[in-house]
Residue, then its C-alpha position, 0 to 999 in steps of 0.5 A: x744464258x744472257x750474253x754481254x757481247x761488250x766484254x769477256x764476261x759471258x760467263x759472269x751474267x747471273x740472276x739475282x735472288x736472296x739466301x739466308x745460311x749459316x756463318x761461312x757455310x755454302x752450298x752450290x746445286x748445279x743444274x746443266x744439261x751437259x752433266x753426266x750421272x757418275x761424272x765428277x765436277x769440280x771447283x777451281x779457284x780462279x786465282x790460284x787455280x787449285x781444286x776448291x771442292x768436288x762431287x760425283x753428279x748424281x739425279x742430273x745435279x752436281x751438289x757442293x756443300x762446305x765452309x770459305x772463310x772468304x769470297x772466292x771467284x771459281x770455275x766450274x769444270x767437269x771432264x776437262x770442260x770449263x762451265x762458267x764462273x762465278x762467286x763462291x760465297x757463304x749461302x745457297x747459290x744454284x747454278x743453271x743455263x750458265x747463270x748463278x744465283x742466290x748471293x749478294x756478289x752473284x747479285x751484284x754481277x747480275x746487275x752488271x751484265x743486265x747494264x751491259x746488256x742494254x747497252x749491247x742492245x743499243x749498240x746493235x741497233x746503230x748504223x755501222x757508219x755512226x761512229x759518235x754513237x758506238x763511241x758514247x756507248x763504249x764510253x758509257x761502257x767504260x764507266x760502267x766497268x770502272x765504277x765496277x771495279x772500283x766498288x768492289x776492289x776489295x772482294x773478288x769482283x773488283x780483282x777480277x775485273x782488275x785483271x782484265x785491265x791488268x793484262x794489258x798494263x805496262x810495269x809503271x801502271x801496275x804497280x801504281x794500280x797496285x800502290x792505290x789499292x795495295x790489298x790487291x798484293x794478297x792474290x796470286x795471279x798479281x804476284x805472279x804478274x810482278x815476275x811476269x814483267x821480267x820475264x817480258x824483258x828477257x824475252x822481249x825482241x832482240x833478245x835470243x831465245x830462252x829455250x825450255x823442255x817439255x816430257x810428254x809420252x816419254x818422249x822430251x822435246x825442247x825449243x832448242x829442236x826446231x829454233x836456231x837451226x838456221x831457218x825462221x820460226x814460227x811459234x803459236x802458242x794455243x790451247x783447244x778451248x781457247x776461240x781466239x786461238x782457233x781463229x787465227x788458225x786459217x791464217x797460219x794455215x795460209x802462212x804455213x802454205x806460203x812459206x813452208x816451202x821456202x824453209x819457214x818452221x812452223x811450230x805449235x806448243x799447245x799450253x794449259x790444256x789436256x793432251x787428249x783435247x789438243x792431239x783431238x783438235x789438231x786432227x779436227x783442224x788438219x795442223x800440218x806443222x809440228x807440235x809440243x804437246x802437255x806444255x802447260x806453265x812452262x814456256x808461258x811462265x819463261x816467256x811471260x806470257x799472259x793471254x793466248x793465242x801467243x805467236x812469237x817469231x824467232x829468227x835463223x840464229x834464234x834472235x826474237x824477231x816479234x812478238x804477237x804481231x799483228x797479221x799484216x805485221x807478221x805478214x810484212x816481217x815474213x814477205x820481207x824476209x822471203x823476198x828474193x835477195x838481188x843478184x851481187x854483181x861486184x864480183x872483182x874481174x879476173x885478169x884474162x876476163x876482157x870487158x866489152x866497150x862501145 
């Protein structure tokens, strides 16, 4: 699979070839060696998350035929794992090593990350120190990805791509974004980021806590549980699929050793993610602090958050101290915290007490 080490859109680099088919008719042949006979696989829309299609893989391949009035960005997923992206249009589009082919948007995302592509090339061949050069290339980069974006704003492909640049927009950028290109409006994941902003804002550091609870095994825990009680907390918010999440894993381990003993709570809420998946990766990684499994939407959608890992630290009374600080940051905030506190020493004298004097 070609690999665009630019950008989060691995997934995306797809071959080009033409297809001839019926008004609004797909069909979809996917060919991937990690395919099981008798397994289902399923398409999920990316914007709305819902089960597009699904079929039983037969013969090494999983076959999809039916009708979409209209593009569609989908995921492939089979026994709960993510397989790729990419655009579900009418024609036949065939589905191997992770690249799709066969249709003019697939086409035209192929042409992309082959541009992306050479440019990664280049990067990898300059000197770590010539910083004017990585720039030019990231510059490059960045109007490669715009021209992008803005040829294609009213198909699938220009959405996805507004997304990516959406995540880290603040309220005024989005809603211009939006107010110049408004049939943006029509997706789900914009209209829910319009709440998504408000829910940013009441949970924004300084405020207290928004508790929430999650049912999973009969057992109901709530955020209520472990914050407020006196003690700082500490709460990642992850997902097993989730790389970045993975990553930061070492350093809450050096966190949770550190502070631990002195009192900090450590807490995980495993979100958008199989409970089977994330009981196996806390076992894999050893997590020794507590967790809330099966969380999904719910504290994501209170917190308004939009990417993870999330780490949000809470304080003794459940006031938010910060959210998705940096390390160092998160290590100053939690060295200063910890810090022995001076001995007072303006306690009055008692009447009897005699003070020494030279």
């Amino acid at each position: 699979m070609k690999k665009a080490i630019l950008v989060p859109l691995a997934a995306l680099a797809l071959v080009a070839c033409t297809a001839k088919a019926e008004p609004n008719n797909y069909k979809v042949t996917v060919e991937e060696p990690s395919l099981e006979n008798g397994s289902m696989v399923y398409l999920l829309d990316y914007d709305t998350s819902e089960n597009i299609d699904s079929t039983v893989v037969a013969d090494g391949k999983a076959v999809f035929a039916g009708r979409i009035e209209n593009p569609a960005f989908v995921r492939l997923v089979s026994d709960g794992n993510r397989m790729g992206m990419f655009v579900l249009e009418q024609g036949d589009i065939n589905v191997a090593g992770g690249d799709a082919t066969g249709t003019p948007l697939n086409t035209a995302l192929n042409d992309y990350a082959e541009k992306v592509n050479a440019l990664s090339a280049k990067m990898q061949m300059l000197s770590p120190d010539d910083a004017a050069g990585q720039q030019q290339i990231y510059t490059e980069y960045a109007a490669l990805t715009d021209s992008m974006k803005n040829a294609n704003i009213d198909n699938p492909i220009g959405y996805y791509f507004f997304m990516q640049e959406a995540y880290e927009m603040d309220r005024d950028q989005f809603n211009a974004a939006l107010a110049k290109n408004p049939s943006l409006n029509n997706y789900k994941r914009v209209q829910k980021m319009k709440s998504v902003y408000d829910s940013q804002d009441a949970t924004a550091p300084g405020k207290m806590f928004t508790d929430f609870e999650v049912t999973y095994d009969g057992n109901t825990h709530r955020l209520s549980d472990y914050v407020g009680k006196g003690n700082y907390t500490l709460v990642d918010f992850w997902a097993s699929w989730c790389g970045p999440c993975m990553r930061k894993m070492p350093h809450l381990k050096e966190i949770y050793s550190q502070y631990a003993p002195k009192g900090l709570e450590v807490l995980g809420v495993a979100v958008w993610d199989e409970p089977a998946k994330s009981l196996a990766t806390i076992d894999k990684l050893e997590l020794p602090w507590k967790q809330i499994i099966d969380a999904q939407t719910i504290p994501t959608d209170i917190y308004g958050i939009l990417g993870i890992p999330c780490i949000i630290l809470f304080g003794p009374d459940g006031t938010i101290i910060a959210r998705n600080p940096e390390d160092a940051e998160l290590n100053a905030i939690l060295e200063e915290a910890y810090a022995p506190k001076p001995l007072a020493y303006n306690q009055p004298v008692a009447a009897n007490d005699s003070i020494a004097a030279n």
